[in-house]
N, C-alpha and C positions, 0 to 999 in steps of 0.2 A: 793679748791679741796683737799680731804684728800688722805693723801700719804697712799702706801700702806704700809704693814710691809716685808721685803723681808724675803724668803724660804730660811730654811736652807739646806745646800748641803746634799746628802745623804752617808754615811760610811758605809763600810764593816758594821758594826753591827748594822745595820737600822731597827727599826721593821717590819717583817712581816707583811702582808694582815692579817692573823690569829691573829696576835696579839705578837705573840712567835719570838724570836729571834733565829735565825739561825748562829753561829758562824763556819767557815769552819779553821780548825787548826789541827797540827797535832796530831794523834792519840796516845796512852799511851799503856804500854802495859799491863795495867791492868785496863784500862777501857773496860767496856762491850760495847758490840756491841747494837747503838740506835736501837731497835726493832721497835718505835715509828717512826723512819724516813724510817723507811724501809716497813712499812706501808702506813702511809700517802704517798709513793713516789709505791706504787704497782703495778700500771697502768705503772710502766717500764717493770715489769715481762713479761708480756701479749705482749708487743713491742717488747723485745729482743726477743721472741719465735716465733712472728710470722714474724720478720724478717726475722728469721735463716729459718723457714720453706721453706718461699720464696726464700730467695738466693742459698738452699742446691739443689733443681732440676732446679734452670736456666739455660734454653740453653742446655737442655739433652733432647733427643727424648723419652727415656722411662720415666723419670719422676718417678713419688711416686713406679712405678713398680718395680724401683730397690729396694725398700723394702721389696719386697716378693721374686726378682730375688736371690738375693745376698745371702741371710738364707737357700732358696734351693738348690743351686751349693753348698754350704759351708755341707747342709746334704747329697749329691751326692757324694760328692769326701770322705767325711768323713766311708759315708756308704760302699764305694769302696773299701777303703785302711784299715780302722779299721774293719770293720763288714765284709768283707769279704778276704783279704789278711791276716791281723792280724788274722782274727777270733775271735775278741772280742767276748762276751756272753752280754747281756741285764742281769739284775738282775734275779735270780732263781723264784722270782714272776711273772716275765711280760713274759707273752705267746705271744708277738709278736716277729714281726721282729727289728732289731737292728736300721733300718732306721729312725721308729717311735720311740723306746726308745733316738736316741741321738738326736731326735727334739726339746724338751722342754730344753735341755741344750743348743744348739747351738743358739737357740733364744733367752735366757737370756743374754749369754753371749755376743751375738752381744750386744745388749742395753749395755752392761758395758763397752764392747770395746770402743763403740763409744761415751759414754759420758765422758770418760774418757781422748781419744783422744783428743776430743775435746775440754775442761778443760783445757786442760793441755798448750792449742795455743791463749785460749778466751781471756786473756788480751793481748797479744802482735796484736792479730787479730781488736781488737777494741780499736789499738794506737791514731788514730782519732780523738776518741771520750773521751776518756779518758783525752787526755791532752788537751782540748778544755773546754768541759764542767765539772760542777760538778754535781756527782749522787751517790746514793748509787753502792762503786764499788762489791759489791757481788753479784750483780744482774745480772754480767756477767759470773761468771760460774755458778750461780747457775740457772739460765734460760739456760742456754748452757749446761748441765745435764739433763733437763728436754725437752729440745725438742726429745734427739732421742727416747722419748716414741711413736711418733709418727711411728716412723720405729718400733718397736716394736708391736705397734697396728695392722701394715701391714700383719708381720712378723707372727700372731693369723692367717693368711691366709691359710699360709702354715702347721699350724699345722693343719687346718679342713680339708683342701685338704688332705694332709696322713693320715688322721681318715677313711673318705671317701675312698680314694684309695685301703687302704687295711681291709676294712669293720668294724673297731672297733668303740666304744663307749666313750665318755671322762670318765671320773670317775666322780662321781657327786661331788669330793672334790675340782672340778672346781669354786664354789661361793666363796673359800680361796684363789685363784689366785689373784685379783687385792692389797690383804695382802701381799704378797711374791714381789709385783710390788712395793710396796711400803718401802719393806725393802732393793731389788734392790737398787732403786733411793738413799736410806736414805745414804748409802754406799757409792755411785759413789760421791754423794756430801760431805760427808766428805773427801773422797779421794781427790777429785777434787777440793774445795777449797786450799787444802795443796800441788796439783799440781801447779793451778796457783799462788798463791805464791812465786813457788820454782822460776816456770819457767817467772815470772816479773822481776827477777834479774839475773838468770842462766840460761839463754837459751838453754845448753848444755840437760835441761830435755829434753826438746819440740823432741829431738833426741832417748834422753833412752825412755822416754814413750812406744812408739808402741814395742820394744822390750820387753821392762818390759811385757806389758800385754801380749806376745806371748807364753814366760814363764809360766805366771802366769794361762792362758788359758787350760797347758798339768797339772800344781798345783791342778788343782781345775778340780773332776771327770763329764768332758762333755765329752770324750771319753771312758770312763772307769767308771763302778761301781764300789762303795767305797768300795764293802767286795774285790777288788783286790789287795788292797794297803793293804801293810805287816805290822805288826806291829811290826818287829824289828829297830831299832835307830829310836822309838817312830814316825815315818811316817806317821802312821793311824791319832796320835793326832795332828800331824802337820798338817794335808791335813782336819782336822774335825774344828782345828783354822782357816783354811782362812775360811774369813767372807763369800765368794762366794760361797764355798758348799755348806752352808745354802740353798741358794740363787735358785742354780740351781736343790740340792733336793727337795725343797718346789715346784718346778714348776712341775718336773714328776711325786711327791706326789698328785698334784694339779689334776694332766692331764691324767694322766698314772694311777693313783694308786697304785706306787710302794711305799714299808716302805719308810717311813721321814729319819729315824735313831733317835737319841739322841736327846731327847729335849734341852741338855746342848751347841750341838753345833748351835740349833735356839738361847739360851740368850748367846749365845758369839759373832754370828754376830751381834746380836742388839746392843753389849754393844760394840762392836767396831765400828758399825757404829754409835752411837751417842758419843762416846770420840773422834772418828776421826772428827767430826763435829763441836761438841764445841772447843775440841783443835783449830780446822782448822780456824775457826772463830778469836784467840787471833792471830793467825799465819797471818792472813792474815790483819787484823790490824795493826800489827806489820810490813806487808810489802808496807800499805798503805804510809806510810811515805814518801816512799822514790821511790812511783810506777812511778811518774810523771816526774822525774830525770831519772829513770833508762830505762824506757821504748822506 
């Protein structure tokens, strides 16, 4: 009878099925982020988003409705107090009422709220899974940024409904909308990688967050047009640097057909949202080390 030859045991560094060796170690902080692993592992994208969809209306009677609910109480009370106690004015271009002019910004701005929110909790949120398994860990806020486009998509409800309502037309610079969605998103994820970061070892963010964006929400003109902001101790160019103005002019630019303004403050948000990005990417690297311990 011939014996057999016995198998060798298998180690942390065992070839893969592919062929490629996979070595799990910690991160450098000037190693670039594998693009390659984060591909081949893509099909997590597509999981963490339709998880979160699933879990965000469980066990609520109105369901995806609050995505339309929530954007119009929020244009209600805003149209109340601003548009009509304040007496805000709409832009000297736009011959509507104030209800529709602060729709396109309260709709963007929820999607930034909420992805940001959200970012900001995504790793502490999927402690679980994190210290269990290994995966590409960016895939957790950067899927948890990307689902509340879905409330966003809702949220287009409410903006046709106020078209309707009060008889007007979108501006045909509507086919540049899903552009401006795309500089949204580009934003919320460099922020939000640099959130969750912060908040994998100082939890104290997970607290400043919703405050910050509260702030940040009166910074950036969703209640107020930009020619109201003064330009003394340089205010106008501070409020034209948040990357958000961009964000929320391009949408009533989109919808409305009000002036853009400055083309300089569209390549200022692009250029901070993609250095907020790459930065965020060495940053979160850098906080990969030690996410397993601290979480």
């Amino acid at each position: 009878m011939q014996a057999t030859k016995p198998q060798a045991l298998a180690t942390p560094h065992e070839t893969a099925p592919g062929g490629s060796i996979h070595r799990i170690q910690p991160s450098r902080w000037l190693v670039p982020v594998n693009f390659r692993e984060l591909w081949r592992q893509r099909e997590l994208m597509r999981f963490f988003v339709l998880r979160d969809l699933k879990s965000r209306y469980r066990q609520t009677y109105l369901g995806p409705v609050w995505g339309i609910v929530r954007p119009l109480l929020t244009i209600v009370v805003f149209a109340a107090i601003f548009g009509g106690l304040a007496g805000i004015s709409p832009d000297k271009s736009f011959h509507g009422p104030y209800a529709l002019w602060v729709t396109p910004g309260v709709v963007a701005f929820s999607y930034v709220s909420a992805a940001l929110n959200a970012t900001s909790t995504s790793l502490a949120s999927n402690t679980h899974l994190i210290t269990k398994v290994y995966f590409p860990r960016l895939y957790v806020p950067i899927s948890t940024a990307v689902t509340p486009i879905f409330d966003f998509l809702l949220g287009l409800f409410v903006v046709l409904g106020l078209f309707i309502y009060f008889r007007q037309v979108p501006s045909w610079h509507i086919v540049f909308l899903p552009a401006f969605m795309v500089l949204a998103a580009l934003v919320c994820i460099g922020f939000g990688i640099w959130l969750s970061a912060f908040t994998g070892r100082y939890r104290d963010m997970m607290f400043a967050v919703p405050f910050i964006l509260q702030i940040w929400q009166y910074a950036t003109p969703v209640i107020y047009p930009l020619y109201l902001v003064p330009q003394r101790y340089h205010l106008h160019l501070l409020v034209e640097l948040n990357p958000f103005t961009a964000v929320v002019s391009g949408f009533r630019w989109a919808l409305l057909g009000t002036p853009f303004g400055s083309l300089w403050m569209l390549a200022s948000s692009m250029g901070i949202g993609v250095a907020a990005t790459f930065s965020g990417l060495y940053v979160f690297r850098r906080a990969e080390r030690f996410m397993v311990d601290t979480l």
